[in-house]
TILO-425040 format. One record per residue (C-alpha): x negated, y negated, z negated. Coordinates in steps of 0.001 Angstrom, whole numbers, padded with zeros to 6 digits, always signed. Example, Ala and Ser with C-alpha at 12.3 -4.5 7.8 and 13.67 -1.06 7.14 Angstrom:
<recs>
-012300+004500-007800/-013670+001060-007140/
</recs>
This chain:
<recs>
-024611+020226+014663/-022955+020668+011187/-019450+020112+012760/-019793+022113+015647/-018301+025288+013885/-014706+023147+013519/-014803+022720+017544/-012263+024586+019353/-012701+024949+023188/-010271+025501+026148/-010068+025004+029772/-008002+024193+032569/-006696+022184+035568/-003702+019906+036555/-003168+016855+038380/-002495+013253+036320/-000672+010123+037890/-001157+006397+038083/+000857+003482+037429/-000433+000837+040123/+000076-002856+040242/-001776-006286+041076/-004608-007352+038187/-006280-009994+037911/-008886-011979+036094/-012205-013985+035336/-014776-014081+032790/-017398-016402+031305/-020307-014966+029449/-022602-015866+026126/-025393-013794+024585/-026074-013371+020621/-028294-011295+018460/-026766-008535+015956/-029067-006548+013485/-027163-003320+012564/-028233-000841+010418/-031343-002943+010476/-031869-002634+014148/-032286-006179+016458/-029830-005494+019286/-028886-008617+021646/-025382-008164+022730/-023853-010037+025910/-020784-011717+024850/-017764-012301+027549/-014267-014021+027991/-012566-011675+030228/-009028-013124+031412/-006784-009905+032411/-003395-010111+034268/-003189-013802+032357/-004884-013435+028396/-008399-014141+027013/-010452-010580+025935/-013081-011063+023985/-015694-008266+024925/-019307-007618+023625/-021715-005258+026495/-024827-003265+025097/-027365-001182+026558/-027589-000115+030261/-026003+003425+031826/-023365+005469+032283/-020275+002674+031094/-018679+003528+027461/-015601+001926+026766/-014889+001176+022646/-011032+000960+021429/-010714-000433+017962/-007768+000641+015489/-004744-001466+013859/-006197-004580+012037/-009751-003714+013743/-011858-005961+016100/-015223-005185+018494/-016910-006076+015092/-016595-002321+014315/-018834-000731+016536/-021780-003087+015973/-022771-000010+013693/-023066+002222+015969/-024828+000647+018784/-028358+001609+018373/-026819+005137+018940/-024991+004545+021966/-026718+001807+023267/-029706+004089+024048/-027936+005873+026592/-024708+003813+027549/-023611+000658+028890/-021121-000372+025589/-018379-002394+026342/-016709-003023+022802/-013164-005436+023396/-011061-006832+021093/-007256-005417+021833/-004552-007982+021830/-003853-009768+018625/-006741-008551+017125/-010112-010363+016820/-010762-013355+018842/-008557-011836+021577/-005313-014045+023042/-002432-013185+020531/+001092-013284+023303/+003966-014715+021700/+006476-012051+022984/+006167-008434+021403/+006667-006601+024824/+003264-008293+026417/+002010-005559+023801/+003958-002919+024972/+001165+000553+026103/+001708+000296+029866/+000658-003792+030077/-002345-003166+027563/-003258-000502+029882/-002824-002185+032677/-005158-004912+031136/-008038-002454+030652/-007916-001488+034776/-008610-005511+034943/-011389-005763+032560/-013088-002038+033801/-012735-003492+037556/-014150-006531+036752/-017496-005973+034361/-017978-002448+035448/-017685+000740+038199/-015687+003450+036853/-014925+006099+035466/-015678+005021+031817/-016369+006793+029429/-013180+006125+026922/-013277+006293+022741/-010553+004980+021072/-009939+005271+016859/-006419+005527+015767/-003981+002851+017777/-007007+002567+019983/-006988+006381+020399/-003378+005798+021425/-004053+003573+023880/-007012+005631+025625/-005103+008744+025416/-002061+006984+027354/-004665+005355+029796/-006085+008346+030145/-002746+009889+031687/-001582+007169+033665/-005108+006226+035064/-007313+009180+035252/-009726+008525+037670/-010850+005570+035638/-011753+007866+033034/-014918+010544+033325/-014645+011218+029403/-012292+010882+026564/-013397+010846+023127/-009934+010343+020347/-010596+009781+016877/-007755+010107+014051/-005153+009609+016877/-002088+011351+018228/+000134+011482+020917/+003450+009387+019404/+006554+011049+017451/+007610+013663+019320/+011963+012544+018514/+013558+009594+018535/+014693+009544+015213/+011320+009901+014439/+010109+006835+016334/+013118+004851+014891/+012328+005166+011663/+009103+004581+012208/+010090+001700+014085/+012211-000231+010870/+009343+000613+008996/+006839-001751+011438/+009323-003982+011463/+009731-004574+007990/+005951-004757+007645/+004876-007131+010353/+008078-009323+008819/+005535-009155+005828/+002735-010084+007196/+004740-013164+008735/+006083-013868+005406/+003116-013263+003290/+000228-013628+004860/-003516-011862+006056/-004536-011589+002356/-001459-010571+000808/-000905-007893+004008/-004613-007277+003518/-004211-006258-000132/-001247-004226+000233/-002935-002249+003742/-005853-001317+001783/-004008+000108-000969/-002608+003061+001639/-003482+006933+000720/-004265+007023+004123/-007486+004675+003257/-008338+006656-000159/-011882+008231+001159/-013151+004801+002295/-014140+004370-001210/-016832+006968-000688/-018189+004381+002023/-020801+001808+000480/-019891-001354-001333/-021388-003697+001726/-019566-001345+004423/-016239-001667+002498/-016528-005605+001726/-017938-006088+005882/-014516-004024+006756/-012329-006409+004340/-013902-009322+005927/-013219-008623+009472/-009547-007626+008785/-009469-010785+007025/-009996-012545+010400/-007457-011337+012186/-004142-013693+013363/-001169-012818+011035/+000673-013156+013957/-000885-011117+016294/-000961-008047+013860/+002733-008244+013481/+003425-008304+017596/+000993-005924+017767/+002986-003564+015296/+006440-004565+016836/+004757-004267+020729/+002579-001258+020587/+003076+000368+017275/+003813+004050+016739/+007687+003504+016588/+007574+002077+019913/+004858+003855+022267/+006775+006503+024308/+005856+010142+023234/+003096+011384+025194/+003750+014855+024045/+005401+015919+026997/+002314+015268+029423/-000917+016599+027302/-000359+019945+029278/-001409+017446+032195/-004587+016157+030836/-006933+017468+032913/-010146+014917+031630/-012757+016738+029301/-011459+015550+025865/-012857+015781+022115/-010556+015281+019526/-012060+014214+016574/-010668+013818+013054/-012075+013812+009427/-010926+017426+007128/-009716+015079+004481/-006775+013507+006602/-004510+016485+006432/-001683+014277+008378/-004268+014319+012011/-005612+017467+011312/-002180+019117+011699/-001598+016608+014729/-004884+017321+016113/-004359+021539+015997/-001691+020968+017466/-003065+018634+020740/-006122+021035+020992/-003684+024291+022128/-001871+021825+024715/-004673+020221+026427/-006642+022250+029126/-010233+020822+028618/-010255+019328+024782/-012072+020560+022080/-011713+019687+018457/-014158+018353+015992/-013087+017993+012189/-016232+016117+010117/-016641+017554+006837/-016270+014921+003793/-014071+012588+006210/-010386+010710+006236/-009034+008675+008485/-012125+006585+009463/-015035+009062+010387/-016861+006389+011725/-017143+004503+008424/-017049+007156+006154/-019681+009545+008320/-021317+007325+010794/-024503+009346+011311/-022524+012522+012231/-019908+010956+014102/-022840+009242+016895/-023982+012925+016664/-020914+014254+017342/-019561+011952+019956/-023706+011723+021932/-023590+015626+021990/-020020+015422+023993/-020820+013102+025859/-023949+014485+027228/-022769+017459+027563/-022619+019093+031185/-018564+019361+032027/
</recs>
């Protein structure tokens, strides 16, 4: 595997903990047909209702149960792509987080907050599934596995973390970062999806996506079209980066097998991704060659390859 030289390896024990509580929920079910990458696929569509809110979820393929985390201003609609791959060997459960996608959008910024969302994924798991799960989660959705992953570990039998990090490690950090959401989801509510749309796109952090092709790039613009103005700006003020407590502290207690997995053109997550590798006792580090921030729209072939080879490897 071309990335495989990039991989750094340790190992290690500790003990995790769990946040319990009461969850509950119901689904109903649809089926549709999706052709990615030229491939007919039919994918089961559900309605999952967790601890009180609507998920929208789309299952694939039969196996060993993969669970897909979208990004900021992402939806299910992502991983289509990259079904075929995973499909083969997985059951796929793809879900559309809170105020993103056809998923409820809550009123109140705390219903965002890390611990209910992850409280809302032991709901769904229980309910469409046995765990552990496998768990991949890009950027905010990284975020969210990563914390799941500590608070909830033996739902989790892998973890996979693409262009994500643990939070700001001070407080000044996260309160700066915090006016910053703040002043953007107030322009989103102000301005609009297209105007917010415009001006996201436009971020250094999204510079290599122009290597992507022209169809990938307009099918990306399109689904963050379709998200709720509304729900993108609770999700920023409920679950953003300014807000999630710093999970620092506790990688030293990860004790699931973990690949970290970034693209060598985001400097920012390479840095933060060094940096996780020496605390956590079983990750190893993957950094795609001729990737930024989204590795699995800028690389898609080598980031299946990448992600298949950890997750069939023996642990």
């Amino acid at each position: 595997m071309s990335a495989q030289n990039s991989w750094a390896h340790t190992s290690g024990r500790t003990h995790g903990r769990i946040q319990a509580g009461a969850h509950t929920g119901a689904y109903k079910r649809a089926h549709t047909q999706v052709r990615p990458y030229g491939a007919l696929m039919t994918i089961e569509q559900r309605t999952v209702t967790a601890n009180g809110l609507a998920y929208r979820i789309d299952i694939s393929g039969d196996g060993p149960p993969l669970l897909l985390l979208h990004g900021f201003t992402g939806s299910r609609r992502n991983w289509r792509p990259h079904l075929p791959a995973f499909a083969s060997d997985f059951k796929v459960i793809a879900l559309d987080l809170l105020g993103h996608g056809e998923t409820a959008v809550p009123q109140t910024p705390q219903r965002y907050q890390m611990e209910q969302a992850a409280a809302d994924l032991v709901t769904i798991i229980d309910q469409i599934t046995t765990p552990p799960v496998h768990l991949l989660g890009y950027s905010m959705g990284g975020r969210l596995a990563l914390y799941f992953a500590l608070n909830f570990y033996p739902y989790v039998r892998k973890l996979i973390l693409e262009s994500a990090s643990p939070g700001l490690k001070t407080a000044q950090a996260r309160a700066e970062r915090q006016q910053r959401d703040e002043a953007l989801a107030d322009f989103i509510e102000r301005e609009g999806i297209v105007a917010f749309v415009d001006r996201w796109e436009k971020l250094p952090l999204w510079a290599t996506q122009k290597q992507a092709e022209t169809a990938v790039r307009q099918a990306l613009r399109q689904q963050r079209l379709q998200n709720n103005p509304a729900g993108l700006a609770h999700s920023l003020r409920g679950m953003g980066t300014g807000v999630q407590p710093s999970l620092w502290p506790h990688l030293s207690q990860m004790d699931t097998p973990t690949l970290l997995l970034c693209g060598e053109l985001d400097d920012k997550f390479v840095a933060i991704n060094r940096e996780m590798v020496t605390l956590m006792p079983q990750a190893q580090l993957a950094i795609v060659p001729q990737a930024g921030h989204t590795v699995h729209w800028e690389r898609p072939l080598l980031f299946q390859q990448i992600c298949r080879h950890f997750l069939h490897a023996a642990t």
